[in-house]
C-alpha positions as CSV (number, residue, x, y, z in Angstrom):
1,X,9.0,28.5,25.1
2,X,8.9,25.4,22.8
3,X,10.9,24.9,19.8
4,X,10.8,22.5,17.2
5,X,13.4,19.7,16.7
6,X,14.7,21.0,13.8
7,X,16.3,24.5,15.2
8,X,16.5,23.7,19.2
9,X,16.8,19.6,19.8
10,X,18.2,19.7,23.3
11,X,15.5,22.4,24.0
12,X,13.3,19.9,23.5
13,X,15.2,17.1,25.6
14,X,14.4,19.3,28.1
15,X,10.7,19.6,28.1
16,X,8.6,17.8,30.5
17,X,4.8,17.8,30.9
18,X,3.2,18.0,33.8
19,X,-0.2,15.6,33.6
20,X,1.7,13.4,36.4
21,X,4.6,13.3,38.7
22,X,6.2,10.6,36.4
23,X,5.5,12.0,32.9
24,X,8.0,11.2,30.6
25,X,10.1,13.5,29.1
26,X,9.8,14.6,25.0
27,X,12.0,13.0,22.6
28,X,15.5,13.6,23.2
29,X,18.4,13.6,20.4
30,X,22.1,13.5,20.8
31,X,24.6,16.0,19.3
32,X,26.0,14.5,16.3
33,X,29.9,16.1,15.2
34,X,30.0,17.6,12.0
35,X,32.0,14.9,9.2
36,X,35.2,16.5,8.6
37,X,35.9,18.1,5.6
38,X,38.0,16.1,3.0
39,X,37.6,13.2,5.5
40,X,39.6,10.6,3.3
41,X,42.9,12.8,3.0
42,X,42.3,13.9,-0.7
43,X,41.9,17.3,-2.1
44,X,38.4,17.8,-3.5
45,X,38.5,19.8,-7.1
46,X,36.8,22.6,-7.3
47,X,35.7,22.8,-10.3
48,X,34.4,19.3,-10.4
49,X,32.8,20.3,-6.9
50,X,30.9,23.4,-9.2
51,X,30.0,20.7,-11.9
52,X,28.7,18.8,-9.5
53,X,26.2,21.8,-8.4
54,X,25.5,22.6,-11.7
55,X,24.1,19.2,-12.2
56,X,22.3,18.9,-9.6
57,X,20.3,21.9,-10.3
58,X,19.5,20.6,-13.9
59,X,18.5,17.5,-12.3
60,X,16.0,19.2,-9.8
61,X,18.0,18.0,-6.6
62,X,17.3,20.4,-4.4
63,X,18.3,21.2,-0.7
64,X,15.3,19.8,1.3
65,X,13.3,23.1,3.2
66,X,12.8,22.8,7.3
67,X,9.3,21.3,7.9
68,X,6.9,24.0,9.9
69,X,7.3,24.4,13.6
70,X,5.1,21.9,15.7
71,X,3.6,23.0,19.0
72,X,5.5,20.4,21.3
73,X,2.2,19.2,23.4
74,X,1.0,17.7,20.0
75,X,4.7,16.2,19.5
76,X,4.4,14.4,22.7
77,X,0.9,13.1,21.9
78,X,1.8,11.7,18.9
79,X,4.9,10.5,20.4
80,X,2.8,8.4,22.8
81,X,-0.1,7.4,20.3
82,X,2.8,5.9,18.0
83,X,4.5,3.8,20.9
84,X,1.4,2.7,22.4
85,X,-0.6,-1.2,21.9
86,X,-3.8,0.7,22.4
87,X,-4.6,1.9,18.9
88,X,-4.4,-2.3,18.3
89,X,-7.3,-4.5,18.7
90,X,-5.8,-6.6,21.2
91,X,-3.8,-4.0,22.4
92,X,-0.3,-6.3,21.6
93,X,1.3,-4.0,19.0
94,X,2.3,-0.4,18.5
95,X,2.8,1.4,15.0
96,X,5.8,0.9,16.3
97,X,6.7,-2.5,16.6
98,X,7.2,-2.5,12.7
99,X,8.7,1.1,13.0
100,X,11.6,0.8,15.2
101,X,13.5,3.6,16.4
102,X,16.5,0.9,17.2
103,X,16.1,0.2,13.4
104,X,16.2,3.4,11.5
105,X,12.0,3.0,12.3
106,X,12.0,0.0,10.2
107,X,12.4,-3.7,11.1
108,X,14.7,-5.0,8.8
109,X,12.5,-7.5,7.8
110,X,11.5,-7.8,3.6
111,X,7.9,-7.9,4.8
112,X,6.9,-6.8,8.5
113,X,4.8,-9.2,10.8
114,X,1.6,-7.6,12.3
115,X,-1.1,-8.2,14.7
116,X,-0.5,-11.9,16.4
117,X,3.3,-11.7,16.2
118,X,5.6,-12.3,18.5
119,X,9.4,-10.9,18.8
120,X,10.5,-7.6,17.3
121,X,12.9,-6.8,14.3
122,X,14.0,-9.4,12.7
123,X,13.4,-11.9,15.1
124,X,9.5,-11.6,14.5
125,X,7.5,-14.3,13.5
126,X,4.0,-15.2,13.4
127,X,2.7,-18.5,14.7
128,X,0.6,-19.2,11.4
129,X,3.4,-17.5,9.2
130,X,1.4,-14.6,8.6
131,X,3.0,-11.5,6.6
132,X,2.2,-8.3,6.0
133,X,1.4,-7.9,2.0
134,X,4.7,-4.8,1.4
135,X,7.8,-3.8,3.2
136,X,7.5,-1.5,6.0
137,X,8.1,2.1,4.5
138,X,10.7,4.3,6.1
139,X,9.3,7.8,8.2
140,X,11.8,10.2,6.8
141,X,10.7,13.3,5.8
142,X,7.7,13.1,5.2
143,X,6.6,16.5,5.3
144,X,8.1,16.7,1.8
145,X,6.2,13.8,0.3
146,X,2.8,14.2,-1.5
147,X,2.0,10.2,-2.0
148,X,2.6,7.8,0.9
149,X,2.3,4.3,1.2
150,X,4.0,2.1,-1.8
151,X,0.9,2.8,-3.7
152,X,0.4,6.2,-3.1
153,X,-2.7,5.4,-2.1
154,X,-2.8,8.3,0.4
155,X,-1.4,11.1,-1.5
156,X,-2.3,15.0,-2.1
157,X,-3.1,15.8,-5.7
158,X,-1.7,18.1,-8.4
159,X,-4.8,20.3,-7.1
160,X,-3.8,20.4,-3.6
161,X,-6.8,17.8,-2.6
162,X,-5.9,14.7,0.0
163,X,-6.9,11.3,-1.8
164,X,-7.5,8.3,0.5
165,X,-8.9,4.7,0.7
166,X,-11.5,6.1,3.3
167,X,-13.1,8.1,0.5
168,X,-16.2,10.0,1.7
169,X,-15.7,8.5,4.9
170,X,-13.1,11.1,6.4
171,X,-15.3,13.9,6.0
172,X,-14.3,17.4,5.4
173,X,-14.2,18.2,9.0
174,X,-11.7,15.4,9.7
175,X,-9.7,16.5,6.9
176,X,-9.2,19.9,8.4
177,X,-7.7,18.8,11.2
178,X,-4.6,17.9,9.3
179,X,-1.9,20.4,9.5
180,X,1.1,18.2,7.7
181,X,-0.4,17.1,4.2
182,X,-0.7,13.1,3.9
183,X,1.5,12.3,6.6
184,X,-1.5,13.9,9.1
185,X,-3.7,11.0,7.3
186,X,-1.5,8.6,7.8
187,X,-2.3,6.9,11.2
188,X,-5.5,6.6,10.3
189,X,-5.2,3.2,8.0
190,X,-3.2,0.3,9.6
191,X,-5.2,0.8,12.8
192,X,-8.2,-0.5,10.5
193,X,-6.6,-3.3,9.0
194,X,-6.4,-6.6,10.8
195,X,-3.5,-8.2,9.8
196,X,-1.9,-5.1,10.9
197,X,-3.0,-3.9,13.8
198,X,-6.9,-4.5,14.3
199,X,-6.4,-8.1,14.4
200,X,-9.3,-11.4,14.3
201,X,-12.4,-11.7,17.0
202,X,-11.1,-12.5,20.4
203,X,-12.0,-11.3,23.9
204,X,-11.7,-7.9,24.6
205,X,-11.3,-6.8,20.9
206,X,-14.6,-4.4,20.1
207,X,-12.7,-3.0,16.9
208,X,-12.4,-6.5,15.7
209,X,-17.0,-7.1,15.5
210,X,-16.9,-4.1,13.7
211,X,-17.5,-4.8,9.6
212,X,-14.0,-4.1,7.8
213,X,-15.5,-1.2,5.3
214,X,-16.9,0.7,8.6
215,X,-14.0,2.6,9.0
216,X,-16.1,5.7,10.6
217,X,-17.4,3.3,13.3
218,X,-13.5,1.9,13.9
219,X,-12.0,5.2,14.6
220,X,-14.8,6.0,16.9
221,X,-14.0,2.8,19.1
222,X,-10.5,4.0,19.2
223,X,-11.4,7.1,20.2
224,X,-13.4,6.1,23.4
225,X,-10.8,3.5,24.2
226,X,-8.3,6.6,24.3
227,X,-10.8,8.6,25.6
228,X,-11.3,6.4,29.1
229,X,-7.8,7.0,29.9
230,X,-7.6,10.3,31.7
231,X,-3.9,11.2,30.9
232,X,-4.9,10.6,26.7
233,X,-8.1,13.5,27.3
234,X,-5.5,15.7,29.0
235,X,-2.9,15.3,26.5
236,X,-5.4,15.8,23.6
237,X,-6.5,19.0,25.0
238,X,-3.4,20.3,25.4
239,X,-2.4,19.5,21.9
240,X,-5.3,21.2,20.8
241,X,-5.9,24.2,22.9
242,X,-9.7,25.2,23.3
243,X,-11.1,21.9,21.9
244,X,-12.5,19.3,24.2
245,X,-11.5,15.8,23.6
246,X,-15.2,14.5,23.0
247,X,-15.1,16.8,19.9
248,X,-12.7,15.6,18.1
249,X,-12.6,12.3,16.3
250,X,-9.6,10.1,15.4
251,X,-8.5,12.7,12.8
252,X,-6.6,14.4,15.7
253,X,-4.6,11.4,16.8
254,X,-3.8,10.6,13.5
255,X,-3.0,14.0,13.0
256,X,-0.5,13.8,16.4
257,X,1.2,11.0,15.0
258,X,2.0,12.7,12.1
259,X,3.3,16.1,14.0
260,X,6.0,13.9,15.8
261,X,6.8,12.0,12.9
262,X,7.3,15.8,10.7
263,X,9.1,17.1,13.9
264,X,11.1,14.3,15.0
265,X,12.4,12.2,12.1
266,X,12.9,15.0,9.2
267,X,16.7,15.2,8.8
268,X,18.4,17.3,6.7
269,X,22.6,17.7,7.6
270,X,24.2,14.7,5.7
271,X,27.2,15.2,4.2
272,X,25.4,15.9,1.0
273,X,23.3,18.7,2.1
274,X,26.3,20.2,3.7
275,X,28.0,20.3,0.5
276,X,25.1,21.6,-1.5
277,X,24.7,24.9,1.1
278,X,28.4,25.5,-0.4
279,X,30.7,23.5,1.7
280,X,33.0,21.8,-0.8
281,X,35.2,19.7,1.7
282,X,31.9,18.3,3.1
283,X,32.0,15.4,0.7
284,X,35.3,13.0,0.7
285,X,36.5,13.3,-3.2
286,X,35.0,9.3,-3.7
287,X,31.9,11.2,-2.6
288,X,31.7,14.0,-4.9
289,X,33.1,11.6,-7.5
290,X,30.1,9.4,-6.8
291,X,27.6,12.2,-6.4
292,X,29.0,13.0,-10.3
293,X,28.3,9.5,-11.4
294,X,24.8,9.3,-10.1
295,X,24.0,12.7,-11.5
296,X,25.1,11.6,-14.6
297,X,23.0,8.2,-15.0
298,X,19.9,7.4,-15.8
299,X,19.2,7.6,-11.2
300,X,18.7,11.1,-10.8
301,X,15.7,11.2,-13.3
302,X,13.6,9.2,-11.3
303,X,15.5,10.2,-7.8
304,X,15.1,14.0,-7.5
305,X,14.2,16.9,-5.9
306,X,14.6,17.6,-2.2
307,X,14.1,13.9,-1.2
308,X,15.4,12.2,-3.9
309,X,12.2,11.0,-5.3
310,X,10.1,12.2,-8.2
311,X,6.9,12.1,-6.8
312,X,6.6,9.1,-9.2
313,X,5.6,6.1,-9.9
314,X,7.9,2.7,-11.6
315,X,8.1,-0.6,-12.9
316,X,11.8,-1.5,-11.3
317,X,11.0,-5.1,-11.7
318,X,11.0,-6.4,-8.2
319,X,9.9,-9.7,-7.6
320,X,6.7,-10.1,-6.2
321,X,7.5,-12.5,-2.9
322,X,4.8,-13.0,0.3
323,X,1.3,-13.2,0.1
324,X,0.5,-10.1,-2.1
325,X,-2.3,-7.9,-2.7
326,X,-5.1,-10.2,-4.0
327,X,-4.4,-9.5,-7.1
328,X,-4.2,-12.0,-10.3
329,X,-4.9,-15.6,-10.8
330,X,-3.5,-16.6,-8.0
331,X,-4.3,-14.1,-5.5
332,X,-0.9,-13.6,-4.1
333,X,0.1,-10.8,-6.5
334,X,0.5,-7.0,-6.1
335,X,-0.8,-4.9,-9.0
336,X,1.0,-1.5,-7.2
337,X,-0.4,2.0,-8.4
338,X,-2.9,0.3,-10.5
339,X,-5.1,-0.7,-7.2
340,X,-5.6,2.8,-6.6
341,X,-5.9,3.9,-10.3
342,X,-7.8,1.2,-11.5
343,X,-4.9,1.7,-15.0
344,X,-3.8,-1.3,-16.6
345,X,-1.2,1.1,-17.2
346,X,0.0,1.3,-13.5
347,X,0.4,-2.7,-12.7
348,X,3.6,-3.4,-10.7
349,X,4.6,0.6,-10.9
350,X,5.5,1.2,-7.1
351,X,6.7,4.7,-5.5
352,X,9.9,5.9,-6.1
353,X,12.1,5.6,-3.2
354,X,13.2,8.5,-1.5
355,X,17.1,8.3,-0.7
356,X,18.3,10.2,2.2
357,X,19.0,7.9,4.7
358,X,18.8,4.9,2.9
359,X,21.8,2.9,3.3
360,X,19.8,2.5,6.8
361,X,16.3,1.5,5.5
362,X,17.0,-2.3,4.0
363,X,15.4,-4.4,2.8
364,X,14.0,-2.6,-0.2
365,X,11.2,-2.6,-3.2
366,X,8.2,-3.0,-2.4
367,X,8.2,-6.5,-0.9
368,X,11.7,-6.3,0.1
369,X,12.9,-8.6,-2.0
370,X,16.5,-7.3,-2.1
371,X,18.2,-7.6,1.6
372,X,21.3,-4.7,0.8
373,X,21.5,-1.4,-0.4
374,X,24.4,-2.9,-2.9
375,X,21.9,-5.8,-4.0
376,X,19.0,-3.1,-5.4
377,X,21.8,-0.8,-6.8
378,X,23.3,-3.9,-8.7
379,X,19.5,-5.2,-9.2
380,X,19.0,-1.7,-11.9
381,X,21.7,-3.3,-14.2
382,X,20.4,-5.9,-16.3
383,X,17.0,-5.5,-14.0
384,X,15.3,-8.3,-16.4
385,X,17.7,-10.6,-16.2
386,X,18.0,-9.9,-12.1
387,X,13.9,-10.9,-11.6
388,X,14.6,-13.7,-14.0
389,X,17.6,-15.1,-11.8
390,X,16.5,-13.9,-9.0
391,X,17.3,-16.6,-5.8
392,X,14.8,-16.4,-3.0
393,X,17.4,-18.5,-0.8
394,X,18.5,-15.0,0.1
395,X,15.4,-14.5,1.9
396,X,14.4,-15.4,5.6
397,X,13.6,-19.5,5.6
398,X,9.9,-18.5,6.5
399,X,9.5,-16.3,2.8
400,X,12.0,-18.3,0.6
401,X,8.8,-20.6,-0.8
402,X,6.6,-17.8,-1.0
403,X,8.3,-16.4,-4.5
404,X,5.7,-16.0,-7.3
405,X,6.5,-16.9,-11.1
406,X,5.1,-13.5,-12.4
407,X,8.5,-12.6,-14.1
408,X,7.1,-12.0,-17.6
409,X,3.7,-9.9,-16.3
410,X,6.3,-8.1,-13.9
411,X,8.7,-7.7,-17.3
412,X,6.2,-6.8,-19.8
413,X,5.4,-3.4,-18.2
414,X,8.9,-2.7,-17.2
415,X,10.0,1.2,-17.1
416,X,11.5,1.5,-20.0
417,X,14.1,3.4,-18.5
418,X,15.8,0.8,-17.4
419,X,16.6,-0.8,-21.0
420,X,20.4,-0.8,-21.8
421,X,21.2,-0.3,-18.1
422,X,24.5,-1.8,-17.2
423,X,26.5,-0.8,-14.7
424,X,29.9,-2.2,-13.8
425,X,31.5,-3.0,-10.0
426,X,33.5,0.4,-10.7
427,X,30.0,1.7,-11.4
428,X,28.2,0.7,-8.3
429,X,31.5,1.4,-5.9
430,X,30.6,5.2,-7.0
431,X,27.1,4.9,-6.5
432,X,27.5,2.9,-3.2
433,X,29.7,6.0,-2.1
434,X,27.4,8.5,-2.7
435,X,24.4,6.7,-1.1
436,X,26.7,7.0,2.1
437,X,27.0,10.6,1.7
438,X,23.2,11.0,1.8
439,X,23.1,10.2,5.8
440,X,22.3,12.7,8.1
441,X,24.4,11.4,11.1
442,X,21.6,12.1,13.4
443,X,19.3,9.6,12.0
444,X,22.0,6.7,13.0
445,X,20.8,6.4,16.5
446,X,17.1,7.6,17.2
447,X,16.9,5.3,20.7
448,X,15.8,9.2,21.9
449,X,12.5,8.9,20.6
450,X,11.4,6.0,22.7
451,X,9.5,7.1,25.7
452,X,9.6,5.5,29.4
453,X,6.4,4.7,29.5
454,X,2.5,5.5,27.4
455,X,-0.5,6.7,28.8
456,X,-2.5,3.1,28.7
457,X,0.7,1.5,30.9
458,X,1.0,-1.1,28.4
459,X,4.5,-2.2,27.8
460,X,6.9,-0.6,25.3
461,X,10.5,-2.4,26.2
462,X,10.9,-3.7,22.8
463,X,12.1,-0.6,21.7
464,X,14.4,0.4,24.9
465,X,18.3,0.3,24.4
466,X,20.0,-2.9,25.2
């Protein structure tokens, strides 16, 4: 029997397909101990534990629902198809070289370095200095977001329909195939994008001939690339029972990378949650008081609901650093929501950031301007006069001439949410507190994701524990 991460993870350590005597085993997870309750020694109040509740529910902070079972054949072939350099042009990067398990599935760089790099983490670099336009997102939870990407530009409407770049070009048929909302569509964009993973003519690289708007024609390629490899037809098969792999299109693997990215990275047993399922000595009392300062602020009305994120789209006045979007005068900026709107009303609005886990997920905005969690909690007070003052010697040596002077666009379409915003040292202690209190301690170490080998052979030691 096969059971999904979220009820039975060592049942799922335990699972091993059998395509070949050396198949590797399913993502594996550690047991992680419970946080005692009152951890710091003091007595938590009761009644401010009930207040706390009480304003949470007004807020719309809600405990975050289980995601839906996933057959375990389609959580190993996503598993693979996410650690393997054959969805890349010149097969030399994985979604995951900028999705690291080592690093929360980020890479702790303000803006990730794609096809052509070398190194992982934050020891990447590209020979010609070559960035990636935006931050690497994180993977949590994803089940419980309706817009992906900074821009939302993959996102499922108030009416239930999925909206993507590709248009008319994923047909209805391909669109069926998802089972897990946007994040099943979500493989199937930086795998046609060069900088990213599709890369520049070379030898050996069909995707890269093919015309960039072709992005039927792309997938197809990919598909016969996997499709050569016997282990990736068997694997396919068995994700999808009773479907042959040469009828299905690239809508299944993207579809497999989002099944073990529901399955394996949705975490929902910080301290926080704990404490709202009615355990009042799961937060430590500077917790709760900090869980009663953030519900209290201006934060929770843009960081709600079960993932701490309104579904939303702000004007947090980040500055706009790397090569941008192709937007503006100068071509180096990054109009946000508005590139998928077309709004004047959207420029610089970004999606709101979910918060669970995020005291692991730094940098953060957009361009990942801000290196520390404390640095874009302290950036909300006085946010105008932050951009304005803003020092890009903070920034790794190869981005620190890269900052545009866009501060007044950026500030004229500010949220104006953040006017009068101030918030003191005693202020952001409390919010820093609760932000820690927001970690599920089983997202500290996901090294268990990374499997001994792929399908193509190609290598995947960056990501193996050191």
């Amino acid at each position: 029997m096969l059971y999904n991460r979220w009820f039975s993870r060592a049942a799922l350590g335990a699972l091993v397909l059998t395509a070949c005597a050396d198949e590797p085993t399913a993502p594996r997870s550690r047991e992680v101990p419970a946080a005692a309750a009152d951890r710091d020694g003091s007595a938590v109040d009761p009644v401010v534990a009930r207040a706390v509740r009480e304003l949470a529910a007004a807020r719309g902070v809600v405990p975050l629902a289980p995601p839906v079972p996933v057959r375990q054949p389609l959580v190993l072939l996503g598993q693979a198809l996410l650690f393997d350099p054959i969805l890349s042009g010149n097969r030399n990067i994985a979604c995951a070289t900028c999705h690291l398990p080592k690093l929360a599935m980020g890479d702790g760089l303000s803006l990730s370095v794609g096809e052509g790099g070398s190194d992982f983490g934050p020891l990447r670099s590209h020979p010609e200095g070559v960035f990636i336009p935006r931050n690497a997102p994180p993977l949590f939870n994803l089940a419980a977001m309706k817009q992906l990407f900074w821009d939302g530009r993959v996102e499922v409407d108030a009416t239930g329909q999925l909206r993507t770049p590709a248009g008319a070009q994923l047909t209805p048929a391909m669109v069926r195939v998802f089972e897990f909302g946007a994040a099943s569509a979500l493989g199937m964009f930086p795998v046609t994008n060069r900088a990213e993973m599709r890369g520049q003519l070379s030898s050996g690289n069909e995707l890269a001939v093919i015309p960039d708007d072709d992005l039927p024609t792309i997938w197809s390629a990919l598909m016969r690339r996997l499709g050569a490899i016997p282990e990736y037809r068997d694997r396919f098969e068995a994700a999808y029972p009773g479907q042959r792999f040469d009828d299905m299109t690239f809508a299944h693997a993207s579809n497999a990378i989002g099944a073990f990215i529901v399955d394996q990275l949705s975490f929902a047993d910080s301290p926080w949650d704990r404490f709202i399922r009615g355990d009042d000595g799961a937060l430590s009392a500077q917790q709760l008081d900090g869980a009663q300062t953030f519900l209290s602020l201006k934060c929770s009305i843009c960081h709600n609901g079960a993932t701490f994120s309104d579904d939303q789209f702000h004007n947090v006045a980040v500055a706009q650093i790397g090569p941008g979007e192709g937007d503006g005068p100068s071509g180096r900026d990054d109009f946000g929501r508005m590139r998928v709107t077309g709004d004047p009303a959207d420029r610089y609005r970004f999606r709101t950031t979910p918060l669970r886990n995020v005291e692991l997920t730094g940098p953060y905005g957009h361009s990942g301007a801000i290196a520390s969690l404390r640095g874009f909690i302290e950036h909300y007070s006085e946010s105008h006069t932050k951009l304005l003052t803003f020092d890009p010697r903070t920034l790794e040596p190869a981005l620190q001439g890269t900052l545009l002077p866009n501060a007044a666009d950026i500030l004229a379409t500010r949220d104006t949410l953040l006017e009068g915003v101030v918030l003191t040292d005693e202020l952001v202690d409390k919010l820093m507190d609760y932000m820690s209190a927001l970690t599920d301690g089983a997202a500290r170490d996901l090294m268990y994701l990374v499997p001994a080998r792929v399908p193509s052979r190609l290598p995947v030691e960056p990501n193996r524990r050191q």
